[in-house]
N, C-alpha and C positions, 0 to 999 in steps of 0.2 A: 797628394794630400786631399786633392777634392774628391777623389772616387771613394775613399774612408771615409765622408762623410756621408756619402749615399748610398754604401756597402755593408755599414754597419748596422746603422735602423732596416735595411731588409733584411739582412740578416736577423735581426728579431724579430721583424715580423714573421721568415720563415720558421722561424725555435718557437711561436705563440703555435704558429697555425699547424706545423706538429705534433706539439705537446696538445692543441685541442682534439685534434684527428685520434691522437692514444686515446684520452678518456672519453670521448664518444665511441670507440671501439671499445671499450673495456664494459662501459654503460650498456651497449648492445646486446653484449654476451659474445662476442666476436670469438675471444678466447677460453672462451666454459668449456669445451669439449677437442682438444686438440690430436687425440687418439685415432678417432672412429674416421675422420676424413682419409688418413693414411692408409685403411686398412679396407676398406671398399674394393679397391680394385681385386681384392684377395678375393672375392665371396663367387659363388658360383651361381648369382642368378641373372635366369632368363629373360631378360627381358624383350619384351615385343617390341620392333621398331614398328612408328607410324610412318604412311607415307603419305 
């Protein structure tokens, strides 16, 4: 009974600090364009390594 009482409020705090982690990711623009990252490895350019 005592670990529900200290399992539960973290438990919220983890569902707050979540839910904040979404909409500072949504506010970023995190998810505006979810197409073009997948499709990168497809293209044919060269590019120069530095060394």
């Amino acid at each position: 009974m005592n670990a529900l009482l200290m399992l539960i409020p973290l438990a919220l705090v983890l569902l707050l600090a979540a839910v904040g982690a979404l909409f500072w990711a949504v506010r970023r623009g995190q998810f505006d364009d979810l197409d073009t990252p997948g499709l990168e490895p497809l293209t044919d350019d060269e590019r120069p390594w530095k060394d």
